[in-house]
N, C-alpha and C positions, 0 to 999 in steps of 0.2 A: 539577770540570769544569763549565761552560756547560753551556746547555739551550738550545735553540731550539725553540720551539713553532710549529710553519709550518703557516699555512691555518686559524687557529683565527680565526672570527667574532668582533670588536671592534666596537660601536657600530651592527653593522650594516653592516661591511666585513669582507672576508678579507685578515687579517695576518698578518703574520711576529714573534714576540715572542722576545726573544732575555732568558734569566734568566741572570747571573753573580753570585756571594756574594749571593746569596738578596735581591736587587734584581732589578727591572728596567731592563734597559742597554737604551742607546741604541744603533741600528745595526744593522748585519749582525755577525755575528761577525767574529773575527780572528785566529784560530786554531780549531783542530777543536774540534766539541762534540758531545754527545750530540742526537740530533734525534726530537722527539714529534710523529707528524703528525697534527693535528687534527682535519683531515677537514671542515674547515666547522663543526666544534660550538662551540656559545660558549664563549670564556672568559671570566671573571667574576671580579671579588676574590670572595674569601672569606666566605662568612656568616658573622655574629653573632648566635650565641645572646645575649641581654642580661639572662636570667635564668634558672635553671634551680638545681637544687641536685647537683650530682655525686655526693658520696655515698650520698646518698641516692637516685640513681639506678642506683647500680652494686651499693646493695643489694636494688635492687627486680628488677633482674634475675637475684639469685638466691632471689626470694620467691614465695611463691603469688600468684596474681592471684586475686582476687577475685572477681572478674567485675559484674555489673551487677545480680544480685536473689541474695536469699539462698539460694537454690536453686542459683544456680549457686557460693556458697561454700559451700557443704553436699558438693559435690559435689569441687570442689580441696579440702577437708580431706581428705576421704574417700580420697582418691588420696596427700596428703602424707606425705614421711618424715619424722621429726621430721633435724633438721639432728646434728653432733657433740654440742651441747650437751643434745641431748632438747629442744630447742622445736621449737614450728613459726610459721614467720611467714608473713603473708598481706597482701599493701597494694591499696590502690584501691577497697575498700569503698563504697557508695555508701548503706550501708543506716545511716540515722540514726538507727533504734531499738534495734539490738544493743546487747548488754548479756550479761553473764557468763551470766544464764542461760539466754538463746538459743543464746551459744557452748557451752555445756555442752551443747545438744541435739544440737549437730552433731558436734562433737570433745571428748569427756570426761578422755581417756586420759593427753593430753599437754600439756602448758603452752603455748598459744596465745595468739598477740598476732597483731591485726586493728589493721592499720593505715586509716582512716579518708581516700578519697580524698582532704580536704583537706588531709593533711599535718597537720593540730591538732588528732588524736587519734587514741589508742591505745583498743580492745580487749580484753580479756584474759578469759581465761575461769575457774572457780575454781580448777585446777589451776595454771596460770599466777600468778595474788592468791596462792597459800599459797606459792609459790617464793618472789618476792618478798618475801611477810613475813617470810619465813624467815630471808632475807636484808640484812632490816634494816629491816623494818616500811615502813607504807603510811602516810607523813609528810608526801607534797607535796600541795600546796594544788589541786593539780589533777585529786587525786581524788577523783571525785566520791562522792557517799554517799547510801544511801538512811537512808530507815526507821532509827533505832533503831543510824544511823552506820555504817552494813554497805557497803561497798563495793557499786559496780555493776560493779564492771569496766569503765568510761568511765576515762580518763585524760586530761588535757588538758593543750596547752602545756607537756609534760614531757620532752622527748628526751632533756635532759641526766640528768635525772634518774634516767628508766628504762635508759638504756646506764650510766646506774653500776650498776646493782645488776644487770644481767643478765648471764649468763656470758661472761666477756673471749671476745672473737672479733676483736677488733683491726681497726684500717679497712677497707673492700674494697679490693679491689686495681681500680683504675681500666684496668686495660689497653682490656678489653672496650669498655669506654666509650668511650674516647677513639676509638678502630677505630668504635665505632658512627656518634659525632659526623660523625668524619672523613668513612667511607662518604653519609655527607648533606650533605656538601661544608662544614663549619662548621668555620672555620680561628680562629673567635675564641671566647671563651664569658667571662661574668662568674657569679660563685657567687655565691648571694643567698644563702646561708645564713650566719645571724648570729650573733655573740658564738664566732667560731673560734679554737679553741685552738690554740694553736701548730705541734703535733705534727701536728692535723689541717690546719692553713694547707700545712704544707707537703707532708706527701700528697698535696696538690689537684694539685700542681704536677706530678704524674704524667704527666698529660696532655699531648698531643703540640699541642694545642691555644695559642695566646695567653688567657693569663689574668688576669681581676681579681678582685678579692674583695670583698665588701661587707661581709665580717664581720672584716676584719680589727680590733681594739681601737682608743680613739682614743688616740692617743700609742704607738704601734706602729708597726713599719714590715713590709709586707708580706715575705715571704719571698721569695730568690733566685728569679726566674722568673713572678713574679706582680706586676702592682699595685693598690696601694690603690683601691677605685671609694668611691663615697658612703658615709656610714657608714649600717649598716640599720638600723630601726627599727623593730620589729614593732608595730602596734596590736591585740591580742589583741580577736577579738569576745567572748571569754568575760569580760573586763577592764579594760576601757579605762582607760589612765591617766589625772589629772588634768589640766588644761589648765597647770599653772604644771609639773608634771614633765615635762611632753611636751616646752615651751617650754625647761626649762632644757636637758633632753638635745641639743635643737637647737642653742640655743645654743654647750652644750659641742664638737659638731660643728664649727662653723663658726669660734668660736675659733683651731681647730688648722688651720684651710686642707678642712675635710670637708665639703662637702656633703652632705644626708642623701636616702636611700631609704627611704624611709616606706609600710608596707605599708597598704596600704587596702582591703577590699571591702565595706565596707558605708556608709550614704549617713552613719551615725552618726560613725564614726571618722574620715571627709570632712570633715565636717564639724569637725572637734576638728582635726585638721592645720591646714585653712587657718588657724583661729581662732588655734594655736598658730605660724606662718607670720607670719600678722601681728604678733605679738607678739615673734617673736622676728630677722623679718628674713630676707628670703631670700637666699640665695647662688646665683651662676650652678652651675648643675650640680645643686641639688634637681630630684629626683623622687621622682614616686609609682608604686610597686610592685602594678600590677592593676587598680588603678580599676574594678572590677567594676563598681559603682553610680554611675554621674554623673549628677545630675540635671542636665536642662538650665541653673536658673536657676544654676547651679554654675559652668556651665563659663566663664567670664568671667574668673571670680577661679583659673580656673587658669591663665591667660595668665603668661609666661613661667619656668613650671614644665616638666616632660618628664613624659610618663605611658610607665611601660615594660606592654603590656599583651599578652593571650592569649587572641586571637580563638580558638584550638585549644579551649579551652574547651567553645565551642559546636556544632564537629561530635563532640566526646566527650560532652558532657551537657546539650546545650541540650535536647535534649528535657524533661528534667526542668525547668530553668529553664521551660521554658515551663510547667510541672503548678504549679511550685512558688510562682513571683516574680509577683506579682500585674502582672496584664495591662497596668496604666498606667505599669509601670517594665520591661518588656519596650524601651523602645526606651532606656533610660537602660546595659542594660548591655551590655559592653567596647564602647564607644564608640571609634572610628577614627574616621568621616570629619569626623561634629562637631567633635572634637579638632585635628585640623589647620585647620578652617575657622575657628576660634577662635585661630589663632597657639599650639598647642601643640603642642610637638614630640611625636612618637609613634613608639614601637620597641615590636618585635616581639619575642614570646620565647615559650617552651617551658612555662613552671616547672615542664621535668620532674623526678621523674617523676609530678608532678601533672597533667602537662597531655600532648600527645601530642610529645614530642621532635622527631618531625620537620619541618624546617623549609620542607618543602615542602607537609606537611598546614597548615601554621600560613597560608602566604602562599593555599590555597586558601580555607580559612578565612574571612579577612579578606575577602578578593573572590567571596565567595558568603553567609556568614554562612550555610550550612546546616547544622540540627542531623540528629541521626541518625535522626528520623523523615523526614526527605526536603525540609522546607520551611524556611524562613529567617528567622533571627530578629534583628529590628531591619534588614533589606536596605537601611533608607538609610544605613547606618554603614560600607556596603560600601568600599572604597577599588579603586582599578585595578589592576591587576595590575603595572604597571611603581612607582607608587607603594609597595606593599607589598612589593616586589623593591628596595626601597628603602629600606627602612627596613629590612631585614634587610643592606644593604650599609652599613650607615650605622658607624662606629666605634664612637661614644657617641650614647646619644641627643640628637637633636635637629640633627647632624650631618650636612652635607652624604654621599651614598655616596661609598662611595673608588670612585676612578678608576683607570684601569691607565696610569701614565705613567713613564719614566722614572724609577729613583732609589726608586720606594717600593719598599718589603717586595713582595716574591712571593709573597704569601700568594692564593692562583686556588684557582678551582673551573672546570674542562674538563665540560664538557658534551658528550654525546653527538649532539643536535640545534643547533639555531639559536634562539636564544633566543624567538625569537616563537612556535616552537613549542613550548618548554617553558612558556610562560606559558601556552599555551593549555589547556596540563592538564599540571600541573605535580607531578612525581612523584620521587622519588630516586632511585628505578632509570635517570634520567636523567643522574646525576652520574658523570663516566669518572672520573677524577682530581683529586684534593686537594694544592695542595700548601701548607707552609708553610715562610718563607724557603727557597721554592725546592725546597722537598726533598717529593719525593711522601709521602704519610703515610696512603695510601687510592689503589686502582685501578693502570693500569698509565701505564706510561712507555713502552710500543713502540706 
């Protein structure tokens, strides 16, 4: 059956939107339909998350949080059950000198693993190091070693590696997520998580969500329900590859019709893309994944490239950035307004659950750049509010926003208010209803 949406705020008018087979139709209705009255709230396409990692966000939702100082993971171990398999898992760590035997101070009992906020490292404590050896010795190159080759319990750039040898618990189940997503009115999402195995490509697809993937293989075809995005390319800061490996893998990209997503935050690895960029040629649709670091005299030669970036970043840990990133590259990072004023396209993303998921903290964010001590970092990188409501409408990056016109997908976000008022403090408890092709998937329809 039809949908008529009456009274819901378009452009800054009160309209009448009539949805049939998960389009938006022309007209009045012409036969009976169901009717949602709007009340004046904006309706909106649909946000796009354009990075984020889903399983690993739907496993962080059932992990310990870490919190922000080791005091306060002293305190979630202290509380934690170990899971079915007798571990205990804990993500977002923030603390750069743990090491197995700080985690032995806190939780001795059970086999923990401390996921490390930037997603590129594990934790473990010596309980945890003997499971694993147990189970098939400590081999990967990313673990690190002290003294006399004794594990620290640091782990680097090993996910694949550590989910082989930990007790099978099989993918999470995305439902939650997707209900999360939804409730925050994001009707599209891209996986940047890379080198996807099959079994897990097509789990993603759980999601009630429109999906792309970055990690799909090259010479692979995305699974029923998802499409292919650029192929990703991690630049590890523990390893940077060589400049003719970086070039050929591009290369190989672009071959097959792929554009590449090139992860970057440091000015080093920036620098090894462009270099390898030039060498290998760019293709319309390259971008770069975070851009943490841009130096100014940089930003020229990233002229018609796309940065996907995570201003959310900075009211979750700018404060630290500002302890940590030395004061003259304070305005170098996640750069927005630069970016665009230089002809680069700029989209907005989560990389939950590294960064804060919601895409309403993300769009304040950007239009405040304030960290959690209260003041702002880099404020002329700030962008407008309607600008950054714009880059989260935008499909792909670099992308004009979608419009609501006849014929497209009904993929809306219903608003509670009037959009000038959601800008002006901009929150998800603002969002009434989600739909995609037409079908609510979050909030109500009366």
């Amino acid at each position: 059956m039809a949908l008529l949406i009456r009274d819901a705020e378009i452009d800054g008018r009160r309209r009448d939107v009539l949805v049939r087979d998960g389009r938006i139709a022309a007209g009045p209705p012409d036969r009976p339909c169901e009717v949602l009255d709007a009340a004046g709230g904006a309706l909106l396409p649909g946000l796009t998350d354009h990075h984020l990692h889903l399983h690993a966000l739907a496993a962080a939702r059932l992990s310990v949080d870490a919190g922000r100082s080791r005091d306060d993971l002293a305190a979630a171990l202290g509380r934690a059950t170990p899971d079915g398999s007798g571990w205990i898992r804990a993500v977002g760590s923030s603390d750069d000198r743990l090491d197995a035997r700080g985690l032995d101070l806190l939780r001795p009992d059970a086999p923990v693993r401390v996921q490390h906020r930037s997603g590129a490292m594990w934790v473990l404590n010596t309980a945890a190091l003997s499971a694993l050896a147990a189970l098939g010795g400590l081999d990967h190159p990313g673990v690190e070693r002290g003294p006399g080759g004794v594990p620290t319990g640091r782990i680097l750039r090993a996910d694949d590696w550590l989910r082989a040898r930990l007790p099978a618990g099989g993918l999470p189940d995305l439902t939650a997520v997707g209900h999360e997503l939804a409730g925050h009115g994001i009707t599209a999402v891209t996986d940047a998580t890379p080198d996807l195995a099959p079994e897990a490509a097509v789990a993603l697809t759980a999601v009630p969500q429109r999906l792309t993937l970055l990690g799909v293989p090259l010479g692979s075809a995305p699974p029923p329900g998802a499409t292919a995005g650029p192929y990703k390319i991690v630049l590890a800061d523990s390893g940077l590859p060589g400049l003719d490996e970086l070039t050929d893998r591009i290369r190989a990209a672009h071959a097959v019709g792929r554009p590449v997503a090139v992860h970057s935050v440091t000015v080093e690895s920036l620098v090894l893309l462009l270099a390898a960029l030039d060498d290998a040629g760019r293709q319309q649709g390259d971008r770069i994944e975070h851009a943490a670091l841009v130096p100014r005299e940089l930003l020229e030669r990233l002229a018609g490239l796309a940065v996907v970036t995570q201003p959310g970043f900075l009211t979750d840990r700018g404060d630290r950035y500002r302890r940590e990133v030395p004061a003259a590259e304070h305005p170098d990072l996640y750069r927005c307004r630069s970016l665009r004023d230089n002809g680069i396209a700029v989209a907005l993303s989560s990389d939950a659950p590294y960064g804060p998921v919601d895409p309403w903290a993300v769009l304040r964010a950007a239009t405040t750049r304030l960290t959690p001590d209260g003041a702002p970092l880099g404020p002329d990188e700030a962008l407008t509010p309607t600008t950054a409501l714009g880059a989260l409408l935008a499909p792909t990056p670099g992308a004009a926003p979608r419009a609501l016109r006849p014929g497209t997908p009904a993929d809306l976000v219903l608003l509670h208010t009037p959009l000038a008022e959601a800008l002006r403090a901009p929150d998800h408890g603002l969002v009434r209803t989600t739909f995609v092709a037409g079908v609510p998937i979050s909030g109500d329809v009366v």
